[in-house]
SEMIBA-999830 format. One record per residue: residue number from 1; residue in one letter; x, y, z of N, C-alpha, C in turn. Coordinates in steps of 0.02 Angstrom, whole numbers, plus 50000, padded with zeros to 5 digits. Atoms other than C-alpha are relative to their C-alpha. Example, Ala and Ser with C-alpha at 12.3 -4.5 7.8 and 13.67 -1.06 7.14 Angstrom:
{node 1, 'A', {50045, 49941, 50000}, {50615, 49775, 50390}, {50045, 50060, 50000}} {node 2, 'S', {49958, 49941, 49997}, {50684, 49947, 50357}, {49961, 50055, 50037}} 
END
This chain:
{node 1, 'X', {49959, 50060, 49999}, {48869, 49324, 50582}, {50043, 49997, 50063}} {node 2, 'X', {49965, 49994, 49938}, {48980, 49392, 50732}, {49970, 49965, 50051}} {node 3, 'X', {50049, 50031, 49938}, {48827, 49345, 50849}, {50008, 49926, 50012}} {node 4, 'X', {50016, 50088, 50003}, {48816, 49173, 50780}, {50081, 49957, 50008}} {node 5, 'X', {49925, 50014, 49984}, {49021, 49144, 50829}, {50043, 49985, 49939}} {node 6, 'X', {49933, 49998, 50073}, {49105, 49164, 50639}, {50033, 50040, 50030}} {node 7, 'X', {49952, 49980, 49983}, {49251, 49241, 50641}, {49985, 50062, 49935}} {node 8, 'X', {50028, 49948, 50047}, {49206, 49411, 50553}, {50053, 50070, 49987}} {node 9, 'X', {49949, 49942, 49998}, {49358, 49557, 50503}, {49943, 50047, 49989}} {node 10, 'X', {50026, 49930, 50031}, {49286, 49735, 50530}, {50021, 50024, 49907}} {node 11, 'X', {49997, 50013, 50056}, {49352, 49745, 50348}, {50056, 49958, 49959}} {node 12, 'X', {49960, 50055, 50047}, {49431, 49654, 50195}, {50077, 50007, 50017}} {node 13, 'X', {49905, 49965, 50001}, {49622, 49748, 50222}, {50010, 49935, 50078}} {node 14, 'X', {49982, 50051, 49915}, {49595, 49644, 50418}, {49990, 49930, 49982}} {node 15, 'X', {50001, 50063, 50015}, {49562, 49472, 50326}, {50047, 49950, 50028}} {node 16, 'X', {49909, 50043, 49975}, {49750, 49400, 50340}, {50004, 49995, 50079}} {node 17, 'X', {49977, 49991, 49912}, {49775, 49467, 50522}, {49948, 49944, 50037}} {node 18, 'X', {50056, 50039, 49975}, {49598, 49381, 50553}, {50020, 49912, 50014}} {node 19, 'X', {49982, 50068, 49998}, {49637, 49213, 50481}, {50081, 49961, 50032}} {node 20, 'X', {49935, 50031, 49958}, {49834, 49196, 50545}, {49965, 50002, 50080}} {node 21, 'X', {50035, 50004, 49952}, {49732, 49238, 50721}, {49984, 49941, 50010}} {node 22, 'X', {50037, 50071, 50009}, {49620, 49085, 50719}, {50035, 49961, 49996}} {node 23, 'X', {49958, 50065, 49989}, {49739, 48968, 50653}, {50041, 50006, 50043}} {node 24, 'X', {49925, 49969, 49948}, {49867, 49029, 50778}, {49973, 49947, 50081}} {node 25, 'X', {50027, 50018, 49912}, {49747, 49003, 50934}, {49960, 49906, 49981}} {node 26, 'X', {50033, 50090, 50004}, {49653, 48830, 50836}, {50096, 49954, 50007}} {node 27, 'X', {49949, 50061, 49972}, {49846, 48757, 50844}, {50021, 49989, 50042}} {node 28, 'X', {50004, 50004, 49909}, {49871, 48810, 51025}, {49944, 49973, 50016}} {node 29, 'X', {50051, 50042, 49955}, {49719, 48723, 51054}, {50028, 49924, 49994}} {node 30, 'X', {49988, 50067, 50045}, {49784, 48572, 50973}, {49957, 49980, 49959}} {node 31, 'X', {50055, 50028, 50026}, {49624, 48545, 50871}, {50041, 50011, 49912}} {node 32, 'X', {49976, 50007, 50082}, {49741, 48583, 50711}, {50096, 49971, 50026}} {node 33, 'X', {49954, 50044, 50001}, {49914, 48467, 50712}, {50042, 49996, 49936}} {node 34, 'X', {49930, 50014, 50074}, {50056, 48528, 50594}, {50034, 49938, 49997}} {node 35, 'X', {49987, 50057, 50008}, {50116, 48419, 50514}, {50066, 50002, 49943}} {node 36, 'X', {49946, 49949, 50019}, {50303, 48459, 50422}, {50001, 49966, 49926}} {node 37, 'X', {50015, 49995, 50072}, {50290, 48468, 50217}, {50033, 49928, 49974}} {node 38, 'X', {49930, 50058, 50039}, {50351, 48293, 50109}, {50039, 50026, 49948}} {node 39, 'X', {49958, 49982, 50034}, {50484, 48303, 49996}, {49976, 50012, 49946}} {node 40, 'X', {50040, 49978, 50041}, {50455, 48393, 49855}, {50027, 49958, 49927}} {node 41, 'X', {49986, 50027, 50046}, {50464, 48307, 49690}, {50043, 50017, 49955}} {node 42, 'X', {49955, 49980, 50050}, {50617, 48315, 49565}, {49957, 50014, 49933}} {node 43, 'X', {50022, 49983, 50080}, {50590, 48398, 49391}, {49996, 49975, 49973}} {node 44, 'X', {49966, 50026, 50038}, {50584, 48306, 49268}, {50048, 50035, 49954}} {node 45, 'X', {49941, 49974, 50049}, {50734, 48326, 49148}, {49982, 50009, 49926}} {node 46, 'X', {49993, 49998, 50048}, {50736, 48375, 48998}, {50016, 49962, 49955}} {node 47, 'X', {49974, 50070, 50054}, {50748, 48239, 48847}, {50069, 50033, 49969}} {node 48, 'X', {49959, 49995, 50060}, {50843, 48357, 48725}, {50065, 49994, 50030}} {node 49, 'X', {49947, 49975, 49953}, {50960, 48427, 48856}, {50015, 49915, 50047}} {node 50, 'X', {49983, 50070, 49988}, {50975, 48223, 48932}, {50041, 49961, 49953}} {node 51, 'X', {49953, 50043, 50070}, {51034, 48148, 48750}, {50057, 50034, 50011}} {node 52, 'X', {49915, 49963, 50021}, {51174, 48290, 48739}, {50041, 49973, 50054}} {node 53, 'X', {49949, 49994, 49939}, {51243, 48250, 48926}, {50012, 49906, 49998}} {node 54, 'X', {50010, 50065, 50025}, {51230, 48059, 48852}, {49966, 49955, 50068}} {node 55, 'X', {50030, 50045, 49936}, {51120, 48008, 49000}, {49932, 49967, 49957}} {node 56, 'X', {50061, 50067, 50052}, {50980, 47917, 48871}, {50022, 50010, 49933}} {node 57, 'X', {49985, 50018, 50054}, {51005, 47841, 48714}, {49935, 50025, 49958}} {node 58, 'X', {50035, 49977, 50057}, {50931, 47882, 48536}, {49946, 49935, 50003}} {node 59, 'X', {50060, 50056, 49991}, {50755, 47780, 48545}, {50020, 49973, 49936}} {node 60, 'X', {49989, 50033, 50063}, {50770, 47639, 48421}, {49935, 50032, 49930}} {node 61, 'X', {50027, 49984, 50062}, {50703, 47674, 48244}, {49999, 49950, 49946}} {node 62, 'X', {50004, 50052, 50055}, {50631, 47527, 48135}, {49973, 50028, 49957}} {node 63, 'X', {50038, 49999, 50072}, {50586, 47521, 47963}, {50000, 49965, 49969}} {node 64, 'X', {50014, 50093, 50034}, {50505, 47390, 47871}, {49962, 50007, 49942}} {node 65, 'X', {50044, 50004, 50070}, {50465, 47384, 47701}, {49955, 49945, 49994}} {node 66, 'X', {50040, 50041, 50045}, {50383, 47244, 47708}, {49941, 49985, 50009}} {node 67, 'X', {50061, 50010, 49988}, {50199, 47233, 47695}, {49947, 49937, 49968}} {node 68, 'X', {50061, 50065, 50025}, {50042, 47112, 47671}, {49962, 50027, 49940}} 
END
């Protein structure tokens, strides 16, 4: 595979060193173009822990006796 121009670690323990390598010299080439992370998405909150801090109300609750 070496011959044919992969990028080949003498072994598995040299993997990491291999691949930070490569990307290192492909973003000094410019052919790879960081690009800086988007914001990461809020949690959602918790319902139970939301009712107690009274930030949402008790969902309405109908009841209807009356049927067809």
């Amino acid at each position: 595979m070496k011959e044919a121009g992969f990028y080949v670690p003498d072994s598995f323990d040299q993997l990491p060193a291999m691949i930070n390598k490569v990307y290192t010299q492909l973003v000094e080439a410019g052919e790879i173009v960081e690009t800086p992370e988007g914001e990461t998405p809020q949690v959602p909150m918790d319902y139970t822990w939301a009712k107690k801090l009274g930030m949402v109300r008790k969902p309405a609750n109908f009841i209807s006796s009356i049927s067809d």
